[in-house]
mmCIF file of the N, C-alpha and C atoms, coordinates in Angstrom:
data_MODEL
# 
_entry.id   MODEL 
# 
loop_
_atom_site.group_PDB 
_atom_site.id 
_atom_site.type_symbol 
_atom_site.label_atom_id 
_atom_site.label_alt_id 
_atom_site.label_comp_id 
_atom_site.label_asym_id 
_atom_site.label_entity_id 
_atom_site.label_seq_id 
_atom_site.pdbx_PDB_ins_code 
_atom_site.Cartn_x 
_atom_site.Cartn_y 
_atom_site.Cartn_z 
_atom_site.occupancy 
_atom_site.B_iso_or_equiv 
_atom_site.pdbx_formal_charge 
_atom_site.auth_seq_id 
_atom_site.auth_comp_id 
_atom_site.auth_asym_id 
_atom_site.auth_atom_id 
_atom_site.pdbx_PDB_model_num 
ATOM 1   N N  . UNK A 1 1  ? -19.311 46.700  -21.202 1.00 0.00 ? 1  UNK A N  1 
ATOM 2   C CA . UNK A 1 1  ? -19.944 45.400  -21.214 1.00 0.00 ? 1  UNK A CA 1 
ATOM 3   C C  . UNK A 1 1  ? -18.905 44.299  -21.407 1.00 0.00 ? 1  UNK A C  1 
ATOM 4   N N  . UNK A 1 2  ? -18.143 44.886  -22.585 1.00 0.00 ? 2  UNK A N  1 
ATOM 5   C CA . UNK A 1 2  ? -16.740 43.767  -22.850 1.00 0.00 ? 2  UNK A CA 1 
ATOM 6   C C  . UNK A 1 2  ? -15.844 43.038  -21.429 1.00 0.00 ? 2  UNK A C  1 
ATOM 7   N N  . UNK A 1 3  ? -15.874 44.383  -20.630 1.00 0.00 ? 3  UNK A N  1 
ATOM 8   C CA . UNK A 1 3  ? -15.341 44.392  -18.919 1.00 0.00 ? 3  UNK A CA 1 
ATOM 9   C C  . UNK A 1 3  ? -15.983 43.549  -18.352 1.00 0.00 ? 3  UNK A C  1 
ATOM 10  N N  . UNK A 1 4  ? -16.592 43.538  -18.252 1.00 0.00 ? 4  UNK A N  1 
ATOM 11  C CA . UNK A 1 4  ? -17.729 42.841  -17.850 1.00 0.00 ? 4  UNK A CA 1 
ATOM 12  C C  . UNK A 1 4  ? -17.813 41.334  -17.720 1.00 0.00 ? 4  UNK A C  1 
ATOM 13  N N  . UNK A 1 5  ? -17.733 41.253  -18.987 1.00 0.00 ? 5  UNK A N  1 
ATOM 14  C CA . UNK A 1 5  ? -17.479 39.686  -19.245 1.00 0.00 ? 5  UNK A CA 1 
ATOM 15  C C  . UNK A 1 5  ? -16.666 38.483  -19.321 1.00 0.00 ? 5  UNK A C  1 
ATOM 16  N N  . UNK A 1 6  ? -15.420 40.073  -19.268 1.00 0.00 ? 6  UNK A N  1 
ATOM 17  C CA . UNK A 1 6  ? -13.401 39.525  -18.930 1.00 0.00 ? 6  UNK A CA 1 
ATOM 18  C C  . UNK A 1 6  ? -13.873 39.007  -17.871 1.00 0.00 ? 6  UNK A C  1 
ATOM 19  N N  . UNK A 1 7  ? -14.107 40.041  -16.560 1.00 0.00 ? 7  UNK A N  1 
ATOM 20  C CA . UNK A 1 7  ? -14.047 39.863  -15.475 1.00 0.00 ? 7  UNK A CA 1 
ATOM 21  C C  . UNK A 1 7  ? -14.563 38.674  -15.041 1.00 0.00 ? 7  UNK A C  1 
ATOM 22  N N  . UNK A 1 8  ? -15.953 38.456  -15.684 1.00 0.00 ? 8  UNK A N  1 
ATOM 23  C CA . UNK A 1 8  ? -17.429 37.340  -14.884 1.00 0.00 ? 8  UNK A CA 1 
ATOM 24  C C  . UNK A 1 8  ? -16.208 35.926  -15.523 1.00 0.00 ? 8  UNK A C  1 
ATOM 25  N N  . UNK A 1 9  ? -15.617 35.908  -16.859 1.00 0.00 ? 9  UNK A N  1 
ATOM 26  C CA . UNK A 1 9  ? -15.132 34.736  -17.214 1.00 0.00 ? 9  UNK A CA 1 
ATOM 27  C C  . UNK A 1 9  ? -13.964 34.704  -16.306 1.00 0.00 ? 9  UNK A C  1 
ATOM 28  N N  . UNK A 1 10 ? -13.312 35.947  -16.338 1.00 0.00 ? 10 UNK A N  1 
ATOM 29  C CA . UNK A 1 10 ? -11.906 35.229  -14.765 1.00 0.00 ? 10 UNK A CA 1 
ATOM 30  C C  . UNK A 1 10 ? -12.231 34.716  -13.927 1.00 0.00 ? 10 UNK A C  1 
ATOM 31  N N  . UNK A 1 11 ? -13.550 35.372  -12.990 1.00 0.00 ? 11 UNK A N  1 
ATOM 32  C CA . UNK A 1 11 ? -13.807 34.889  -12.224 1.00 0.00 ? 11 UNK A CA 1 
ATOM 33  C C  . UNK A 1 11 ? -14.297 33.340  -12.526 1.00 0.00 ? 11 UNK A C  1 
ATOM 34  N N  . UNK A 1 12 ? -15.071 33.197  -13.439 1.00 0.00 ? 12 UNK A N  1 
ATOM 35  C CA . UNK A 1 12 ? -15.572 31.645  -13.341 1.00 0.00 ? 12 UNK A CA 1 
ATOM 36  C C  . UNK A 1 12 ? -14.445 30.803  -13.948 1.00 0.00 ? 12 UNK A C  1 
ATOM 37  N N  . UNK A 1 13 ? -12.927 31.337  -13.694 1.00 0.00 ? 13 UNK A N  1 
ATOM 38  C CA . UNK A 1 13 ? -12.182 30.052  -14.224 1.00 0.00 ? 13 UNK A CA 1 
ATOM 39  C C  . UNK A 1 13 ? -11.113 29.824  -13.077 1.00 0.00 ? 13 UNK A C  1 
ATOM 40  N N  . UNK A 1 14 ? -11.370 31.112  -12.469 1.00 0.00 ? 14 UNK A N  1 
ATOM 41  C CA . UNK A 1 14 ? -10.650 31.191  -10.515 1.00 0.00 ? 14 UNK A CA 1 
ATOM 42  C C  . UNK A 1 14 ? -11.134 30.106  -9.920  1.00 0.00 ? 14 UNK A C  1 
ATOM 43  N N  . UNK A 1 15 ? -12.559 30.439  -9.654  1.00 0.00 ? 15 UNK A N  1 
ATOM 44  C CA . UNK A 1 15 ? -13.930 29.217  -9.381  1.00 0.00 ? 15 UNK A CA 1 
ATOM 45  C C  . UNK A 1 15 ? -13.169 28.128  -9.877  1.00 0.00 ? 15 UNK A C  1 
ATOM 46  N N  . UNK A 1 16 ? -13.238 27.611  -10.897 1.00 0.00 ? 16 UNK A N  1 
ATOM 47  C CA . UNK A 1 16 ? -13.108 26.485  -11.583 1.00 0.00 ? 16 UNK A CA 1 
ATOM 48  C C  . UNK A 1 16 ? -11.519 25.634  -10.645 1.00 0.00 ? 16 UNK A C  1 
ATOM 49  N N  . UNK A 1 17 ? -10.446 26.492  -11.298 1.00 0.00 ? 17 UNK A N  1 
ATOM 50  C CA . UNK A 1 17 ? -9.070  26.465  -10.556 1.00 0.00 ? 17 UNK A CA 1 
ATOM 51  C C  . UNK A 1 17 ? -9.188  25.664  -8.576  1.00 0.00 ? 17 UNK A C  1 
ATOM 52  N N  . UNK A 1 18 ? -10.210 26.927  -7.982  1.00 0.00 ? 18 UNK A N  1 
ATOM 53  C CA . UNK A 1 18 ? -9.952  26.541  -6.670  1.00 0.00 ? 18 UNK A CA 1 
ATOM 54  C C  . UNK A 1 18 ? -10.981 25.419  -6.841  1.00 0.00 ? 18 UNK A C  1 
ATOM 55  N N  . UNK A 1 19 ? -12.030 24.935  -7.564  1.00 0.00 ? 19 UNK A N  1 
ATOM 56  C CA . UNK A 1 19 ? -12.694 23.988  -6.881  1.00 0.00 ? 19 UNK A CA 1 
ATOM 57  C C  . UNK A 1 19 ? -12.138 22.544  -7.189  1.00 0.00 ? 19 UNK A C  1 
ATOM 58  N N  . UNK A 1 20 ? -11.263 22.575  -8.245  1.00 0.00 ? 20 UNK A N  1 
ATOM 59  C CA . UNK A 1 20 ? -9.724  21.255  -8.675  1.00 0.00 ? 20 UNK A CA 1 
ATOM 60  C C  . UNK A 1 20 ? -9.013  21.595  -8.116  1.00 0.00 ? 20 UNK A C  1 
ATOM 61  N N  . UNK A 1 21 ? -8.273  22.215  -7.021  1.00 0.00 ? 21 UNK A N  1 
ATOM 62  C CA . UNK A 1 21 ? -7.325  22.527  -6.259  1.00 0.00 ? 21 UNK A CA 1 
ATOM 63  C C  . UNK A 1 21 ? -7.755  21.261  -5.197  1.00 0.00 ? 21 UNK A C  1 
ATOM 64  N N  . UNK A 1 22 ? -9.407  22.072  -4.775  1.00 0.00 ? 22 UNK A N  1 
ATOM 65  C CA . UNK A 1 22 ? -9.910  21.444  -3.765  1.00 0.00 ? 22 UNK A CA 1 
ATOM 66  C C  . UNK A 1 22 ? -9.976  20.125  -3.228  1.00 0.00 ? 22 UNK A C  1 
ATOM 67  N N  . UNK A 1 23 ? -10.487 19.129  -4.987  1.00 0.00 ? 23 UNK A N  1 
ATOM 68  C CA . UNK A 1 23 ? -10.671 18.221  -5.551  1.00 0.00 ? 23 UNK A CA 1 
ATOM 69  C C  . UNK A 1 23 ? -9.582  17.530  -5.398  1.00 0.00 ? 23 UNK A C  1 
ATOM 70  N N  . UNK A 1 24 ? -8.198  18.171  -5.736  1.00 0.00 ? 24 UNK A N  1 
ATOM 71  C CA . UNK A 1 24 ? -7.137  17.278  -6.028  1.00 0.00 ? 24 UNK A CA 1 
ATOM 72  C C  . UNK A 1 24 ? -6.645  17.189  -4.546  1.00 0.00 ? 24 UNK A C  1 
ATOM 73  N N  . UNK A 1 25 ? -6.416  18.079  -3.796  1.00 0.00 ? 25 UNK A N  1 
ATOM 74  C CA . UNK A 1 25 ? -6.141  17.843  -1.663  1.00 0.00 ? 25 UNK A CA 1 
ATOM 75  C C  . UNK A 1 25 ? -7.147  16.579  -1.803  1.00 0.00 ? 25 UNK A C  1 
ATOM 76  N N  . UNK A 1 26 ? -8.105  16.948  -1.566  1.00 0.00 ? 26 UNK A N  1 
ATOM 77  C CA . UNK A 1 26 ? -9.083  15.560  -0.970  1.00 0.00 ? 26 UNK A CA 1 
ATOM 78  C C  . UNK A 1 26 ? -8.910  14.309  -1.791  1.00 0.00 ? 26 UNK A C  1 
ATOM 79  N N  . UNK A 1 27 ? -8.466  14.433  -2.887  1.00 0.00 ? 27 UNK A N  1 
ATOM 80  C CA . UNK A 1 27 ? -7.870  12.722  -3.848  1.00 0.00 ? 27 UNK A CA 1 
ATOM 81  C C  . UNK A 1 27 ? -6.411  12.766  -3.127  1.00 0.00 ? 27 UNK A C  1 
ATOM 82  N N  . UNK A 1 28 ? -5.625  13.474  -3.042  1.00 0.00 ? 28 UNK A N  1 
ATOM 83  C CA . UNK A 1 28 ? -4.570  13.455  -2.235  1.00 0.00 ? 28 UNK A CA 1 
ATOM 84  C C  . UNK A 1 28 ? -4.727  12.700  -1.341  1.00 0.00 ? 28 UNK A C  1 
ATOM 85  N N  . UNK A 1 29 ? -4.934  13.088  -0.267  1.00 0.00 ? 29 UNK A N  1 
ATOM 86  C CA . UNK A 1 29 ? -5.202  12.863  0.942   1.00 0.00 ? 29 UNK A CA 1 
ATOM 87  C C  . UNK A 1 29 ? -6.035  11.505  0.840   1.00 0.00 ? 29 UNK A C  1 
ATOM 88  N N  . UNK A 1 30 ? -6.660  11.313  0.100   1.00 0.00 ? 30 UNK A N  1 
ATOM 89  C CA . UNK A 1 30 ? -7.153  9.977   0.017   1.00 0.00 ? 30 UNK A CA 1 
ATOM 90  C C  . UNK A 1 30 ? -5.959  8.807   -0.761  1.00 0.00 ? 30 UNK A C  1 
ATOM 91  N N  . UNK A 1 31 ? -4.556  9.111   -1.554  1.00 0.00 ? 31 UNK A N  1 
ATOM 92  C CA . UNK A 1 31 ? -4.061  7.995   -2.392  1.00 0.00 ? 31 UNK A CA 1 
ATOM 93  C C  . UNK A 1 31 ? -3.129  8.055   -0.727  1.00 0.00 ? 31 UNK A C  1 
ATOM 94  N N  . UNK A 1 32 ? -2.825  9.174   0.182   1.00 0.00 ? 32 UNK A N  1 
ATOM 95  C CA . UNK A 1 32 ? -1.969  8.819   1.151   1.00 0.00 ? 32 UNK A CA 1 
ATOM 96  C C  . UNK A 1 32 ? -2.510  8.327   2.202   1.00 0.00 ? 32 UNK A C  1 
ATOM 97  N N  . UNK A 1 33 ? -3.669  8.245   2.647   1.00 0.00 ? 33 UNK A N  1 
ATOM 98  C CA . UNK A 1 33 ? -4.302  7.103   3.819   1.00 0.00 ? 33 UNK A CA 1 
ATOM 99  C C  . UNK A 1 33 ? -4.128  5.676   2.902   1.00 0.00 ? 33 UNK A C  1 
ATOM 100 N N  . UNK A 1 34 ? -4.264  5.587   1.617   1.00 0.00 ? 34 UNK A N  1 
ATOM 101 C CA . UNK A 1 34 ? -4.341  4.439   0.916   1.00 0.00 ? 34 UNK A CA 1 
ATOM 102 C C  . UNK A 1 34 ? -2.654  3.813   1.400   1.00 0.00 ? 34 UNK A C  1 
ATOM 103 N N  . UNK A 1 35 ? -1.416  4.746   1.018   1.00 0.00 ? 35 UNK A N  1 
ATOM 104 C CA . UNK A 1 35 ? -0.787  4.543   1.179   1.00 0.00 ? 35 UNK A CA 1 
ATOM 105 C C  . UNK A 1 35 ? -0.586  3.138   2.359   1.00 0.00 ? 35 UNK A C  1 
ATOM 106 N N  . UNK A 1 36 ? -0.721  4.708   3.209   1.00 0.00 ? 36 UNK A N  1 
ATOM 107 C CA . UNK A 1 36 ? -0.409  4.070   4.496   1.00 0.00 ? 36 UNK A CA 1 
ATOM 108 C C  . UNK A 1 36 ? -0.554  2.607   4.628   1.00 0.00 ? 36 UNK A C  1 
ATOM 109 N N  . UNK A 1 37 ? -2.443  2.090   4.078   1.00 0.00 ? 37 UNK A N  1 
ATOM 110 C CA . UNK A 1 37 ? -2.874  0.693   4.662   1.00 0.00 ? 37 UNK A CA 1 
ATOM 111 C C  . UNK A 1 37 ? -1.888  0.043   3.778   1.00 0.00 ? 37 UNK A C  1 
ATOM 112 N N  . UNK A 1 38 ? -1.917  0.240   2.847   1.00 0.00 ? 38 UNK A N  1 
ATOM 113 C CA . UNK A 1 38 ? -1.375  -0.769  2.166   1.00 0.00 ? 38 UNK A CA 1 
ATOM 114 C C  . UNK A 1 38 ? 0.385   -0.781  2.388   1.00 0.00 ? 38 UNK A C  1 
ATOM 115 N N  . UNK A 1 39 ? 0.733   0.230   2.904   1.00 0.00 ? 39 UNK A N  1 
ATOM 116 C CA . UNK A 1 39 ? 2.195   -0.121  3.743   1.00 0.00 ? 39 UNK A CA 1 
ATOM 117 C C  . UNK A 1 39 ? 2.080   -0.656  4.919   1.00 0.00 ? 39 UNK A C  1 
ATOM 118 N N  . UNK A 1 40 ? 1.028   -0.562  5.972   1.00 0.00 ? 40 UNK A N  1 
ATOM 119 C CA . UNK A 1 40 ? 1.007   -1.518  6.788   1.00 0.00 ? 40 UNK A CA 1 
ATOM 120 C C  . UNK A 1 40 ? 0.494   -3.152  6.404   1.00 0.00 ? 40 UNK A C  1 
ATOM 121 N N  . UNK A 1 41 ? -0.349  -3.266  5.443   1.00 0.00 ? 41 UNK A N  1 
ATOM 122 C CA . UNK A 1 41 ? -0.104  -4.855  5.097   1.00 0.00 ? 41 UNK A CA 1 
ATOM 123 C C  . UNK A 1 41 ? 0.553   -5.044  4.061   1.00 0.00 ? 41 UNK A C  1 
ATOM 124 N N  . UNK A 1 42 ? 1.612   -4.332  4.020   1.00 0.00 ? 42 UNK A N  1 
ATOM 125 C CA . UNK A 1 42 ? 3.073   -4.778  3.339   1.00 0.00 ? 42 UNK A CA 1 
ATOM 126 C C  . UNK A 1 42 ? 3.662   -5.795  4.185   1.00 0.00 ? 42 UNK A C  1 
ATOM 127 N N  . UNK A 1 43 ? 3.653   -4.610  5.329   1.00 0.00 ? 43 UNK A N  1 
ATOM 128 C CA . UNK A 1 43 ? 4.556   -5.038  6.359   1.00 0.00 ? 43 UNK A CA 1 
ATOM 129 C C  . UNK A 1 43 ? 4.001   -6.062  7.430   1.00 0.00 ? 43 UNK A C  1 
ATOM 130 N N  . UNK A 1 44 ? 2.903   -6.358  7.321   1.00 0.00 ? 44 UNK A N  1 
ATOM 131 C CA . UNK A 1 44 ? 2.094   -7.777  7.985   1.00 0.00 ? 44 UNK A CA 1 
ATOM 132 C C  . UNK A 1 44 ? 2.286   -8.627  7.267   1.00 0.00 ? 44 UNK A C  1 
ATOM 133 N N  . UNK A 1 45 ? 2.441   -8.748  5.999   1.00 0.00 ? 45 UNK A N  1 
ATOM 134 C CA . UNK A 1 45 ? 2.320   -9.754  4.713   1.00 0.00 ? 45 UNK A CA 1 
ATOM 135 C C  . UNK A 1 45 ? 4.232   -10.480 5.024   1.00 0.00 ? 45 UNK A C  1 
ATOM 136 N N  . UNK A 1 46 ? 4.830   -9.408  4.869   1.00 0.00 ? 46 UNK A N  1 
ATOM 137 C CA . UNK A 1 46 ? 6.238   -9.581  5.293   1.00 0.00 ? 46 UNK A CA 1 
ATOM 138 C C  . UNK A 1 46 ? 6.952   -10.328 6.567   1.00 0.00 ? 46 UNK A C  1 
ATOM 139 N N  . UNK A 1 47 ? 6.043   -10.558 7.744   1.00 0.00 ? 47 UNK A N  1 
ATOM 140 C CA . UNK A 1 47 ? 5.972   -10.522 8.809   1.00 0.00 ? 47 UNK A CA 1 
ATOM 141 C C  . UNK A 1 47 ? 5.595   -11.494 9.143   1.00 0.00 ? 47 UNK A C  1 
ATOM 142 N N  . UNK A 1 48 ? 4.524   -12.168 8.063   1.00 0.00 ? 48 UNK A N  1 
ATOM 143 C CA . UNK A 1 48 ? 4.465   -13.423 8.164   1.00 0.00 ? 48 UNK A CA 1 
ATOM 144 C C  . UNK A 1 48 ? 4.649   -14.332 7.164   1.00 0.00 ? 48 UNK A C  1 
ATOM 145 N N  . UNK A 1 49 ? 5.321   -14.373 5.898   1.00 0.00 ? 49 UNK A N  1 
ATOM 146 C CA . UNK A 1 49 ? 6.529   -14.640 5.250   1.00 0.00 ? 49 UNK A CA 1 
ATOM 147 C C  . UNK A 1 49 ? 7.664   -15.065 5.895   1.00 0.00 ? 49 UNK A C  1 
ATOM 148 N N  . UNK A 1 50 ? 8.250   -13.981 6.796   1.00 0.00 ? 50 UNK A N  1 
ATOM 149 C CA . UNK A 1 50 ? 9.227   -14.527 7.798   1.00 0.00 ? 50 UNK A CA 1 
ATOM 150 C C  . UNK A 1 50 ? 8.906   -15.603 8.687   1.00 0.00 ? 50 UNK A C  1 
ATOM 151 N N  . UNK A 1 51 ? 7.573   -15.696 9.246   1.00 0.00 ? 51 UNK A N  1 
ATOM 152 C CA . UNK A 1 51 ? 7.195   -16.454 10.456  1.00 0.00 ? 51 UNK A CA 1 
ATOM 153 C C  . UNK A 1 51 ? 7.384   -18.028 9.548   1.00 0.00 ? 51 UNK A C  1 
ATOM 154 N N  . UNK A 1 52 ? 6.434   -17.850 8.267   1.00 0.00 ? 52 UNK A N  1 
ATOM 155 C CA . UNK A 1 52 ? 6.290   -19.281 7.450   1.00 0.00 ? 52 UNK A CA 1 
ATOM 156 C C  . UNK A 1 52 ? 7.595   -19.807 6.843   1.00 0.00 ? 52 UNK A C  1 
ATOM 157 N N  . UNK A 1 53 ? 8.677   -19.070 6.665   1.00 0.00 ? 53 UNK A N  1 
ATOM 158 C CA . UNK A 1 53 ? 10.301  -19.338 6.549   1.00 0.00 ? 53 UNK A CA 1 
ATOM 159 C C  . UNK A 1 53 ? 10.669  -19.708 7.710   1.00 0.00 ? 53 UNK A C  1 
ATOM 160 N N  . UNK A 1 54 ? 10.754  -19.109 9.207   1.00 0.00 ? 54 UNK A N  1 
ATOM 161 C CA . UNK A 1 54 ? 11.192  -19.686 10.139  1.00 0.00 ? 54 UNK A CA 1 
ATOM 162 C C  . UNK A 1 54 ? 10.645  -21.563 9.882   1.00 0.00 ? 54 UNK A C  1 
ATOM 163 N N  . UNK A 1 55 ? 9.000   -21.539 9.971   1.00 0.00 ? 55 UNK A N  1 
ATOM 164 C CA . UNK A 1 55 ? 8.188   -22.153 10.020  1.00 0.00 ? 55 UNK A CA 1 
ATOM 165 C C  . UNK A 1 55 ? 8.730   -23.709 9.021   1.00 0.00 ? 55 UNK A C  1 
ATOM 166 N N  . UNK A 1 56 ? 9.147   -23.323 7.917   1.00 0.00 ? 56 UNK A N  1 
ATOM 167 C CA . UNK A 1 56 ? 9.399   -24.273 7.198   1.00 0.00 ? 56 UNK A CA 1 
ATOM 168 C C  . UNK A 1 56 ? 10.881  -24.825 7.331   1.00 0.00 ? 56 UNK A C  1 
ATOM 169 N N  . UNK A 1 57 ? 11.794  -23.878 7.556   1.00 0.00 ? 57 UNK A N  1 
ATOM 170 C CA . UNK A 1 57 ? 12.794  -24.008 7.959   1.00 0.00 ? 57 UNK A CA 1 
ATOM 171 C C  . UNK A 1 57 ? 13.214  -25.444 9.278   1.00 0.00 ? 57 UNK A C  1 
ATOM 172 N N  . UNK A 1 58 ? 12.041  -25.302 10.436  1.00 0.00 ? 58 UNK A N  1 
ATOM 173 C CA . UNK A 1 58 ? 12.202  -26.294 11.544  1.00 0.00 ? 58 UNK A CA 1 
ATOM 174 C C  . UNK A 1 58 ? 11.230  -27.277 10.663  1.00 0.00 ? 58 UNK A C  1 
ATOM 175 N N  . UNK A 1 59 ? 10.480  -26.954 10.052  1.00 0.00 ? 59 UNK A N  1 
ATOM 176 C CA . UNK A 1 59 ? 9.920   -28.692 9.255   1.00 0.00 ? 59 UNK A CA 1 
ATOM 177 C C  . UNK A 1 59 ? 10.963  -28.765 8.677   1.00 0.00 ? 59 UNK A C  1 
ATOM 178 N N  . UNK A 1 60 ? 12.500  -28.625 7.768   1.00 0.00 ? 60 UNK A N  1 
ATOM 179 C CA . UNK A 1 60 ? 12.839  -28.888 6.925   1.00 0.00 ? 60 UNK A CA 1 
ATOM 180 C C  . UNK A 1 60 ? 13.828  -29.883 7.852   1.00 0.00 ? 60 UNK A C  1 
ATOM 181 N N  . UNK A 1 61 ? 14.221  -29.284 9.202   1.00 0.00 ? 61 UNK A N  1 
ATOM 182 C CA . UNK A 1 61 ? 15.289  -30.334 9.910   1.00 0.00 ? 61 UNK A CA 1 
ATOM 183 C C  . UNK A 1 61 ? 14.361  -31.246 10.621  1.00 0.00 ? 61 UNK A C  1 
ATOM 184 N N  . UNK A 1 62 ? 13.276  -31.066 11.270  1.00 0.00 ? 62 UNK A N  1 
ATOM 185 C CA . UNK A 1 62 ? 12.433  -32.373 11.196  1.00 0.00 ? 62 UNK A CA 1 
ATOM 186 C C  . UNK A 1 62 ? 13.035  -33.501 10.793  1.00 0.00 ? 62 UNK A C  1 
ATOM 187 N N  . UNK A 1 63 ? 12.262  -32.519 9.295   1.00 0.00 ? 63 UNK A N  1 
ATOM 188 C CA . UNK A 1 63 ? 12.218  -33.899 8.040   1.00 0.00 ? 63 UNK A CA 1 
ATOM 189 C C  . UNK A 1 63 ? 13.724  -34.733 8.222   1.00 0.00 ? 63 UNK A C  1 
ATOM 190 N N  . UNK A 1 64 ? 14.807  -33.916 7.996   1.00 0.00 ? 64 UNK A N  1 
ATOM 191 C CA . UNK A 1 64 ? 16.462  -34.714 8.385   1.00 0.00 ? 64 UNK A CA 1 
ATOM 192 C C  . UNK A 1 64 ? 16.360  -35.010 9.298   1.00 0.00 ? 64 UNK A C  1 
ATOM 193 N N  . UNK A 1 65 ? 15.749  -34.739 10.355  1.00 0.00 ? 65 UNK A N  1 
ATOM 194 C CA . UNK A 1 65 ? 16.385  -35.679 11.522  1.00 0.00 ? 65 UNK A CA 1 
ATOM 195 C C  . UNK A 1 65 ? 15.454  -37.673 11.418  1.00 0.00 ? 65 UNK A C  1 
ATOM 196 N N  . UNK A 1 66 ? 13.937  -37.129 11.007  1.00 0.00 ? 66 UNK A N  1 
ATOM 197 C CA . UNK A 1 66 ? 13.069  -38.357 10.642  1.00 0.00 ? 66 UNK A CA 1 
ATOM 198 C C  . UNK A 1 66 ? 14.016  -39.025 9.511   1.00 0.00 ? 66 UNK A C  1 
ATOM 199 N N  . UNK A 1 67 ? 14.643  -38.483 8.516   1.00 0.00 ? 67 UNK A N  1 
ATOM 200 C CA . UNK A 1 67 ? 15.424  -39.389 7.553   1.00 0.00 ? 67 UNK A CA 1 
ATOM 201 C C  . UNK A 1 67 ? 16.817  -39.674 8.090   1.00 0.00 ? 67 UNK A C  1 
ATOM 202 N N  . UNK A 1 68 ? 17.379  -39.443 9.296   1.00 0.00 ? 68 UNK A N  1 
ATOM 203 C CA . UNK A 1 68 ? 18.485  -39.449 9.463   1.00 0.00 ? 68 UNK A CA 1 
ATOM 204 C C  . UNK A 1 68 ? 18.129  -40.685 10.629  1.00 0.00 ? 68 UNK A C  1 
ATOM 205 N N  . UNK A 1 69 ? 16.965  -40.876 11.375  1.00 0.00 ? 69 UNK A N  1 
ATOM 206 C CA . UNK A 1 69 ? 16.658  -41.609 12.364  1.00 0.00 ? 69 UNK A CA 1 
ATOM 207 C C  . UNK A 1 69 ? 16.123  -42.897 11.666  1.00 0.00 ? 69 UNK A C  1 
ATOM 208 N N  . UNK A 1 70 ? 15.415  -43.055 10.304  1.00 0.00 ? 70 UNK A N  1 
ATOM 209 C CA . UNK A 1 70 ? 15.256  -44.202 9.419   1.00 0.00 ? 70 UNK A CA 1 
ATOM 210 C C  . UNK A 1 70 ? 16.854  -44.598 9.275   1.00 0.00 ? 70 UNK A C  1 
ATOM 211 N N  . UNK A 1 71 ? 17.449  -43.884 8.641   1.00 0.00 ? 71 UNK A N  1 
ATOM 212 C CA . UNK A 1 71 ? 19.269  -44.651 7.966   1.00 0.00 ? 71 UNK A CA 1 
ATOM 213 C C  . UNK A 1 71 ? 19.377  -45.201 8.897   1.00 0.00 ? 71 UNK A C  1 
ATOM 214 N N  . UNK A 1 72 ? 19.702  -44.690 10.636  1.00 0.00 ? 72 UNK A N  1 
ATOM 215 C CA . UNK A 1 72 ? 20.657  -45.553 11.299  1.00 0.00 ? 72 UNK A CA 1 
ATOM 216 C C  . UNK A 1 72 ? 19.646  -46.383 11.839  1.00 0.00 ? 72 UNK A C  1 
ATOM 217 N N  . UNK A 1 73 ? 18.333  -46.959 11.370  1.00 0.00 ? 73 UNK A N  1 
ATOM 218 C CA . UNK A 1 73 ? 17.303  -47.816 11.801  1.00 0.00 ? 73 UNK A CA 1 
ATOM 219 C C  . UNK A 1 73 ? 17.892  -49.012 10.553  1.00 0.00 ? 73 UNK A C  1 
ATOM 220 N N  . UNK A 1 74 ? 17.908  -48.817 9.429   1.00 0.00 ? 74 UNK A N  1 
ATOM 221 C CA . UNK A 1 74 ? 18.219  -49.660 8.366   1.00 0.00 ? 74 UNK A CA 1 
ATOM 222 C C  . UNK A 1 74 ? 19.990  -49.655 8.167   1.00 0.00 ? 74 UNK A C  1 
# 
């Protein structure tokens, strides 16, 4: 009977083992699709960071050339 009950408890902690095995693949697999998005709007976020640096960059000589076109006005 003692046999018995080794066995039924191994088994229900095998059970236990593979069904958090299971558990932890499928959370896996879910923090690495997460990954992914959020490395692709890393890299969109980045992408247009650069665009709004270009972006500010030609307002910034604008702006000098509008203050450089006032001086030789005055």
């Amino acid at each position: 009977m003692e046999e018995t009950s080794a066995i039924a408890r191994l088994s229900e902690k095998v059970t236990q083992i593979v069904q958090d095995l299971h558990a932890l693949k499928e959370e896996n697999e879910h923090l690495r699709n997460e990954v992914v998005t959020l490395r692709a709007q890393n890299e969109a976020k980045d992408l247009e960071i650069g665009r709004l640096g270009d972006e500010n960059t030609l307002k910034d000589i604008e702006i000098e050339e509008i203050v450089n076109k006032i001086e030789s006005i005055l």
